[in-house]
N, C-alpha and C positions, 0 to 999 in steps of 0.2 A: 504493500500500500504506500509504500514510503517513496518510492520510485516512481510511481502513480502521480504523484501529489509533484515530485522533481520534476516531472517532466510539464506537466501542467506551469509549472514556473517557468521554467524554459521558453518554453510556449507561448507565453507572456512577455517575454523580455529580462526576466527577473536571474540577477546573476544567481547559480547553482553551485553547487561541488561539480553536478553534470558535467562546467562551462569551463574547467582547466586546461583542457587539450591533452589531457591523457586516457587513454583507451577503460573504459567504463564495462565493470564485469557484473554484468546481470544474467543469472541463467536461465534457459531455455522456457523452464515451464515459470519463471520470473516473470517473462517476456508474455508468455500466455496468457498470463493473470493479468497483465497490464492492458492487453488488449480486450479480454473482454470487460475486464472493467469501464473502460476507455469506450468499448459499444453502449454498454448497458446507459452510460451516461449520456451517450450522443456526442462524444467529444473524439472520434476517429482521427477528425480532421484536423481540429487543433491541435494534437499529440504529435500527427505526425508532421506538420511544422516545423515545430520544436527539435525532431527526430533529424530531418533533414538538413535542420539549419548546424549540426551540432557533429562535426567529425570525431568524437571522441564517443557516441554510442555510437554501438554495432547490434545488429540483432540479426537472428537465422537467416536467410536467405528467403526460406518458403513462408516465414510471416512475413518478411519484406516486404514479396510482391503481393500475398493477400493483403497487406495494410495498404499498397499502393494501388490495388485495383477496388479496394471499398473507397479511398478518397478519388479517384477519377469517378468514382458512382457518384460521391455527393457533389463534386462539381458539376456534372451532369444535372444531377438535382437541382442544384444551384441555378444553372442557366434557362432549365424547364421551367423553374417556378419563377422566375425574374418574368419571363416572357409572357406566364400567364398571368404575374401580377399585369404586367403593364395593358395586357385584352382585355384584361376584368374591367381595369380603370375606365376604358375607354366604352367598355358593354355598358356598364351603369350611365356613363354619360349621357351615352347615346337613349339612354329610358331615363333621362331627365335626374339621375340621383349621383350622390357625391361618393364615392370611396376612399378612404383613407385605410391603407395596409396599416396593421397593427403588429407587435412585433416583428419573428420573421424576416423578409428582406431589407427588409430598415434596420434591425441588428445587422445586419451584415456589415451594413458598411463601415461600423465602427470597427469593423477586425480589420487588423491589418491585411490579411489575405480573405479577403470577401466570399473566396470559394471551398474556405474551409470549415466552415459553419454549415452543421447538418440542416438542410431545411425539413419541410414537416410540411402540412398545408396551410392555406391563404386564410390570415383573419382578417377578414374589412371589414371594417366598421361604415356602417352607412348612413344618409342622412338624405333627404328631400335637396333635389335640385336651389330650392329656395329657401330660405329659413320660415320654419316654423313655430311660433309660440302657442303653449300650452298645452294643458294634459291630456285631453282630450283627442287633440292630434297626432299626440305622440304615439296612445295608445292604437288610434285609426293606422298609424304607420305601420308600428310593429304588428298590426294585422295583414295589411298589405305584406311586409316582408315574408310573414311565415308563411301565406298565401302564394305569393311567388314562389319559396322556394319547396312548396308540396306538391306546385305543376313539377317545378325541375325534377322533384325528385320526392316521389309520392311516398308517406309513412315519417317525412323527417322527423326528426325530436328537435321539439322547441321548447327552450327553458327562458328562464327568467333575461338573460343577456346573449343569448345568440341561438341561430336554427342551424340545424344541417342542411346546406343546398346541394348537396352531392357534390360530382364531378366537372371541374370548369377547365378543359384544356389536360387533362389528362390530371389534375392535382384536385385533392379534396378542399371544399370550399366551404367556412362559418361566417355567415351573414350575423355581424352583430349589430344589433339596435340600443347596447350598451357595452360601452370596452370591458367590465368588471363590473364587481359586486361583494359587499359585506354580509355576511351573517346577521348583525348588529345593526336592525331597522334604523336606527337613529343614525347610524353610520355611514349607513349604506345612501338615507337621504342625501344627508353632507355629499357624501363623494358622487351622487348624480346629477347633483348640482352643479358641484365643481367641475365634472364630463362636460357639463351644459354649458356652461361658463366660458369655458375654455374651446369647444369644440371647433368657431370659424377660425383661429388660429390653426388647427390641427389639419382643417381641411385645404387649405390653402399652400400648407408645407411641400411644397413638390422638390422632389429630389433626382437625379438621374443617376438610374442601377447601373452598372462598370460594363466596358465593353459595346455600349450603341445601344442599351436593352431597350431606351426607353425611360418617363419618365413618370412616377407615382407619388403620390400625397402619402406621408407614412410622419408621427408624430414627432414632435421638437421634445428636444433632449431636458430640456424643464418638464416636461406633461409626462415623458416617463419616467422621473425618478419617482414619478409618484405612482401613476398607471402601475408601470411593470413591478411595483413593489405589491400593488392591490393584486397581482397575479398571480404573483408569488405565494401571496399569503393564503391566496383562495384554494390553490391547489394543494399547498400542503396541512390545510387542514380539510381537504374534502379527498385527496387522490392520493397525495405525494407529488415532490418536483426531484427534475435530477440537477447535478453541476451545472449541465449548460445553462438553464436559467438563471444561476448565479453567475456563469464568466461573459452571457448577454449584461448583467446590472453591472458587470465587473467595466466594460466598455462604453456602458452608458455614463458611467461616474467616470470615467478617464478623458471624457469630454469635457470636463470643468466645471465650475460655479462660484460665483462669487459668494462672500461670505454674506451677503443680506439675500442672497436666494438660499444660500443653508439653512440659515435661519427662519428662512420664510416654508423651506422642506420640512425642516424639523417641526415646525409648529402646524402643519399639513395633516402630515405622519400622526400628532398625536389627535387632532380632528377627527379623521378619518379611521380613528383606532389601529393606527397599524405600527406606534413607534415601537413597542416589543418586538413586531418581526422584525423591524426595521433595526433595531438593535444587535436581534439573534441573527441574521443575515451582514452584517457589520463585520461579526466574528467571524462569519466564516471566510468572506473578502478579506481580512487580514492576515488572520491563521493560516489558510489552506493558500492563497492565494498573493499573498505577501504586498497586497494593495498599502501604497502610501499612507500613512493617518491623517494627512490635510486634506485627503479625498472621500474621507467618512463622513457619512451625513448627521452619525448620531453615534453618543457613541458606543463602546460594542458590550456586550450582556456574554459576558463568559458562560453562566449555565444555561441560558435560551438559545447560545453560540452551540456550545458541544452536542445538546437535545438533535440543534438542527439540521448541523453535520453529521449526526450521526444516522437520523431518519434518509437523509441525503443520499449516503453510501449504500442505507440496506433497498432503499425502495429503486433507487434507480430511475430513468426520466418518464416523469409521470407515473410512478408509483407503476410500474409494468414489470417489474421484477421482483416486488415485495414477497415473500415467500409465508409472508404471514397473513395474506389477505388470498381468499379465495375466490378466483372470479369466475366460476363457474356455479356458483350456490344459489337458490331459490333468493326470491326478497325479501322470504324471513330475514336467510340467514344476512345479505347482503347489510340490512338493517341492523342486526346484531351486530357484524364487524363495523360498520357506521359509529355505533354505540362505543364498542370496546376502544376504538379509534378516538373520539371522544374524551372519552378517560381519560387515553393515553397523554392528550393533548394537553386537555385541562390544563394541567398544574405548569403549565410554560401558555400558555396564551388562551386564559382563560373566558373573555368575552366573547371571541368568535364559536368556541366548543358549546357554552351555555346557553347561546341564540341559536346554534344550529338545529334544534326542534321546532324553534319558534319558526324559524326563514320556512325550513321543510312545510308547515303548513302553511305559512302565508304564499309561500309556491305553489303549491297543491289550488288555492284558490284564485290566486293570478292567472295558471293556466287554463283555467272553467272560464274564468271573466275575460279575459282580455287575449290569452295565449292562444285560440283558438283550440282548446284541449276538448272533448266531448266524451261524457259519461256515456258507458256503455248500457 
């Protein structure tokens, strides 16, 4: 694991023992560990960076070229999904409505090599051609959108901030009518607000993806230290997250900030109830990732740091590797692990775990009301 974590510095920039120029003895089934580790996380591409950029590790030959033909995959990926972010942008247009990619190709381009960030599928966040005020409407929208995308793609699941629209260009596509969401009603108003507040700035951000792709609206690096932190926080109390959504925040903090937007983060974060993750997330950019302390927004929570490195390691990205969670069990049981998950959580980040019953029903009757959901 420790090699793991070396090489992830590396990877970074961040001087190693790795980085002396003398030949680096890791053994074979060493080497195996690190790769799958390195998959489980979604961080192939990043490792092997680091791997390449560094004449002093050697490793087998026949992981070589498998690690060199899973990164020509995600490049590949990389350039599939650039092209159909930029058809998507252009599809909604052309139906009168605004896109804005939400993580995803917009992390990219803080890494230094844009094509080594695994991608996954397109989140746009969408919006009416024209601005519209009030509730009313909003809700008319998000009926419109789930509507749209159950012609694309009949059966989707529509939750409280985004539908499944299936397939767009070959890549899977979440139509959001809200970036995130809090457990913690009171919370969760704040931060939709805030979404609200802030949106025509987000949608107007257009940027041009590397190599000709083309050009997309994807958010400013102020709207995600807070966004991608509510991401964060949503998935590892409802799924799990892996590294890579921590070394996406790791790139978004390495774009800078003045100290009265620190300040103005910090005071966000505890609004929005998210400065404990925001804390426990601190520690592990530090510890694990050996990020600068002028680059921390808050600062770091040693036991809510270890807790969340540690759910980190064992779940893997998105909680897909958890080997304590069974995802083939009835919705008893699914419920149950929900529960026991819960618990677990509690005593590190206790407001979202004790609203998680509350949200559950108040979702339950969103989707009757407004989600287009229909009792059988």
């Amino acid at each position: 694991m420790s090699h793991f974590f070396e090489l992830i510095r590396i990877s970074l920039g961040k001087k190693s023992s790795f980085s002396i120029g003398t030949p680096i003895n890791i053994s074979e089934s060493d080497w195996r560990s690190i790769y799958k580790i390195a998959q489980q996380q979604s961080l192939l591409g990043v490792l092997f960076d680091g791997i390449q950029q560094n004449p002093a590790i050697r490793l087998e030959r026949k992981l070589l070229l498998k690690w060199y033909a899973a990164c020509e995959r995600i490049q590949q990926g990389n350039r599939k999904t650039n092209q159909a972010a930029v058809e998507l942008t252009r599809f909604l247009k052309e139906m009168g409505l605004r896109g804005c990619i939400l993580k995803g190709q917009g992390n990219t381009l803080n890494y230094p090599n844009p094509y080594s960030r695994m991608s996954g599928d397109i989140d746009v966040w969408v919006m009416p051609g024209e601005k519209e005020d009030g509730r009313e409407k909003k809700d008319v929208f998000v009926r419109k959108m789930i509507g749209y995308a159950r012609r694309r793609n009949p059966g989707a699941k529509a939750c409280y901030h985004h539908v499944d629209a299936g397939v767009f260009k070959g890549i899977e596509v979440e139509i959001h009518y809200r970036p995130s969401f809090m457990n913690n009603l009171v919370h969760n108003r704040r931060l939709q607000r805030w979404f609200e507040e802030n949106a025509e700035e987000q949608f107007s951000h257009e940027v041009e993806l590397p190599d000709g792709a083309g050009c997309i609206c994807v958010p400013t690096n102020a709207f995600n230290r807070i966004y991608q932190m509510a991401h964060i926080s949503n998935h590892i109390i409802h799924e799990g997250i892996g590294l890579r959504q921590l070394v996406d925040y790791y790139f978004v903090l390495k774009q800078g900030f003045t100290e009265e937007e620190k300040r103005r983060d910090a005071a966000l974060l505890r609004r929005f109830g998210l400065y404990d993750m925001a804390c426990a997330v601190m520690y592990v950019l530090q510890e694990t990732l050996h990020m600068e302390e002028r680059l921390l927004l808050v600062p770091v929570d040693e036991r809510r740091g270890r807790f969340l490195q540690k759910e980190i390691m064992l779940a893997g990205n998105f909680g897909q590797y958890d080997e304590r969670v069974d995802h083939h069990v009835s919705q008893v049981g699914r419920n149950i692990q929900r529960l026991k998950r819960n618990l677990r959580l509690m005593w590190y980040f206790p407001s979202e775990c004790l609203w998680e019953p509350v949200f559950r029903w108040y979702h339950f009757f969103w989707r009757v009301t407004r989600g287009g959901w229909k009792l059988a």
